[in-house]
N, C-alpha and C positions, 0 to 999 in steps of 0.2 A: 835951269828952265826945262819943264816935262815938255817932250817931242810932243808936237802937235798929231792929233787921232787924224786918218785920212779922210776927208768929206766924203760924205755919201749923195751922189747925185738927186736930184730933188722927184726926178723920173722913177728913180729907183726905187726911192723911198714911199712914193704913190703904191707901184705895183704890187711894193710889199705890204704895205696899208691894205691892199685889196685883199692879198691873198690872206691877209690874217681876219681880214671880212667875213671870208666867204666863208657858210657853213653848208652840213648838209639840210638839206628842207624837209629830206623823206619825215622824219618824224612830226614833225608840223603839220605837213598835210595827211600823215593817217589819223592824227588826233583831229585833224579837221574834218576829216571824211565821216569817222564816227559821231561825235556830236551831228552831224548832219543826217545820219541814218537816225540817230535816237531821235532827233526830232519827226523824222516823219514816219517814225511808228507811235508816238506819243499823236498826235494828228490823227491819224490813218486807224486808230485803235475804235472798236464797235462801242457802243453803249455797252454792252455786255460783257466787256472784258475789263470794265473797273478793277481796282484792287479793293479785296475784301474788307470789307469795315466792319466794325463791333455795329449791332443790330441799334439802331435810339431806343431808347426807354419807351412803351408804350402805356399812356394814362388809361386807366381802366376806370378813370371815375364814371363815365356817359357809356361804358359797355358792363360792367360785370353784373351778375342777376341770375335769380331772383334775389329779393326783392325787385321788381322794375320800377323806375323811376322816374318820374318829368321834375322839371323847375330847375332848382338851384342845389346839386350834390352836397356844397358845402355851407349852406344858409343855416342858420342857427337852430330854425324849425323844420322838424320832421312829421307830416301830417302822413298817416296809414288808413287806408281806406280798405275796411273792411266791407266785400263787397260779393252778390250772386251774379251773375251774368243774364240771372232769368227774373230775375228781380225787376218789377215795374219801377218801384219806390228810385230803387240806385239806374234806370236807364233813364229815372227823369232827370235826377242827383246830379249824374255825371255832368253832362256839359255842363254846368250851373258850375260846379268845383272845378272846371275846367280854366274857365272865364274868371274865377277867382284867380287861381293860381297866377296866369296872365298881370296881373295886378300886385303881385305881394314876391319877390324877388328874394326875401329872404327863408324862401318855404319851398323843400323839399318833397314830393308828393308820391307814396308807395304805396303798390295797388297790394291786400291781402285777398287769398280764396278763401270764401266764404260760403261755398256752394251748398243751398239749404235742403235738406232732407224731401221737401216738398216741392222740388221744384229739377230733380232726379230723373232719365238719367242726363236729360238737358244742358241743366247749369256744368256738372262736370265738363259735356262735350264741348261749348263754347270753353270752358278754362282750359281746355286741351291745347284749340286751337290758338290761341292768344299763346301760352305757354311754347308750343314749339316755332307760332313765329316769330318769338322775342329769341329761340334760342338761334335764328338762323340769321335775325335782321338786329337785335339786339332791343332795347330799349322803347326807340322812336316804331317798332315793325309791334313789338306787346298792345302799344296805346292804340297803332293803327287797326289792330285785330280786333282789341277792346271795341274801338268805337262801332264795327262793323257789323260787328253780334249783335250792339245792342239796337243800331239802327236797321236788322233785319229780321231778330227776332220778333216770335209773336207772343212771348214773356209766360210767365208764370207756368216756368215748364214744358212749354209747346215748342221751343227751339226754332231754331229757322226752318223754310216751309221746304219740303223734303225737292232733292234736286239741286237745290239752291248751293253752289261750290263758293267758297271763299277767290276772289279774284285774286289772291297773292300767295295763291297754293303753287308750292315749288316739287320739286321728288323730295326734298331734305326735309320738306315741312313733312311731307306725304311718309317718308321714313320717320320721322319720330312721333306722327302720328301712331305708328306702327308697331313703337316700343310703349316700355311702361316709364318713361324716363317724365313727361309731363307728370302723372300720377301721382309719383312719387312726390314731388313738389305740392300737388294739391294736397293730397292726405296731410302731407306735415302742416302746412299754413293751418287749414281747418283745424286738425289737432290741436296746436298753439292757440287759436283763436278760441276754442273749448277752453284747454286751460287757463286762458283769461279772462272767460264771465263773458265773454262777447258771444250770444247767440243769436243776434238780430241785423240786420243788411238794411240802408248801409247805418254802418258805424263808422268812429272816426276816432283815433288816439295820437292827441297832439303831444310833441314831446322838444323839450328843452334842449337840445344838446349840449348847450352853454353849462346848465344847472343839472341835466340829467333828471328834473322834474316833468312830467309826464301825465296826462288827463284822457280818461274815457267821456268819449261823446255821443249817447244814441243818437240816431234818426239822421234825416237827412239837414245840417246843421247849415245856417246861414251865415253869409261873409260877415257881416259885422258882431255875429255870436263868436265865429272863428277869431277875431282880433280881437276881442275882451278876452278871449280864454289866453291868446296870447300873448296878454299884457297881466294876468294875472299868474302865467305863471313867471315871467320876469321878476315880478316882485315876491315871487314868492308862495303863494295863496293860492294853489289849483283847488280846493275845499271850497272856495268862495263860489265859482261856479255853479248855478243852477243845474240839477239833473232833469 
């Protein structure tokens, strides 16, 4: 028979239960203390001190231009409105195309220089201004310029009445008045507009994107001429249109 083991008092066996308990804490509480700082620098951090992020993609559909553009960027129809600034005909035209546009969701509307020999040095100066304040306000700053000219000019060449400042003249606008960077844009449009048989303001060239079929339109063209021409070139048939 094996010798019996000596009992171990029950007290004993406690305090050795404890001591094999016990640990040290230090490292528990400096990993506490940390997490505790990270949090109140993560808190306590400026708007300004984000971490750096890759920039978002920015659409350039409703800024990039010339061409400048109202309506629908990606509507099937792109109507170009070749146009003078000094032009009676197109300062009557416009809102009327304006109010269309309003109505027809799938039409793109892009303003072309057109600025007519007769009506010199006027009509350029109005497309100066329109020009540099699209390039500073984009888009929606071109149309507001557009309309400004024509509800203050005194038309056919006489420009606005001398004195008269643009109310949304900035130094940036007043700088690129300054250069030849508007010009530039006007000559080319004009140019193109020559090489396309377009001599006369306003004109209008409605175009397909869908089809890539495309129609010249003189004069100043009414809403329901503009939807025939736009249902004939669906089908196919821009020829069928009356000139």
């Amino acid at each position: 028979m094996a010798p019996k083991r000596p009992s171990i008092p029950m007290q004993v066996q406690a305090q050795a239960f404890r001591r094999r308990r016990k640990r040290p804490r230090w490292p528990w509480v400096l990993s506490a203390g940390l997490v505790a700082l990270l949090l109140i620098w993560l808190v306590s951090r400026s708007p300004g001190e984000t971490s750096p992020q890759s920039p978002a993609p920015v659409s350039t559909a409703q800024v990039a231009g010339p061409p400048w553009q109202m309506g629908n960027p990606e509507g099937r129809f792109t109507l170009t409105l070749f146009a003078d600034l000094e032009c009676p005909f197109c300062r009557t035209y416009f809102p009327l195309l304006g109010r269309w546009m309003d109505d027809n969701a799938d039409v793109a509307l892009q303003w072309h220089h057109l600025p007519l020999p007769a009506h010199e040095p006027a009509a350029s100066a109005g497309a100066r201004l329109a020009e540099c304040a699209a390039e500073t306000g984009g888009h929606a700053a071109f149309w507001q310029a557009v309309e400004w000219v024509y509800a203050h000019t005194r038309g056919d060449g006489q420009g606005v009445p001398d004195g008269l400042r643009y109310p949304g003249l900035t130094p940036a606008i007043e700088q690129c008045l300054a250069s030849e960077r508007p010009d530039a844009v006007i000559q080319a449009q004009t140019s193109e507009a020559t090489k396309s048989g377009v001599t006369a303001t306003p004109s209008l060239r409605l175009q397909d994107r869908q089809t890539g079929q495309a129609i010249l339109l003189q004069g100043p063209i009414e809403g329901d001429a503009l939807l025939s021409a736009m249902d004939m070139l669906v089908v196919g048939d821009p020829s069928a249109f009356p000139e």
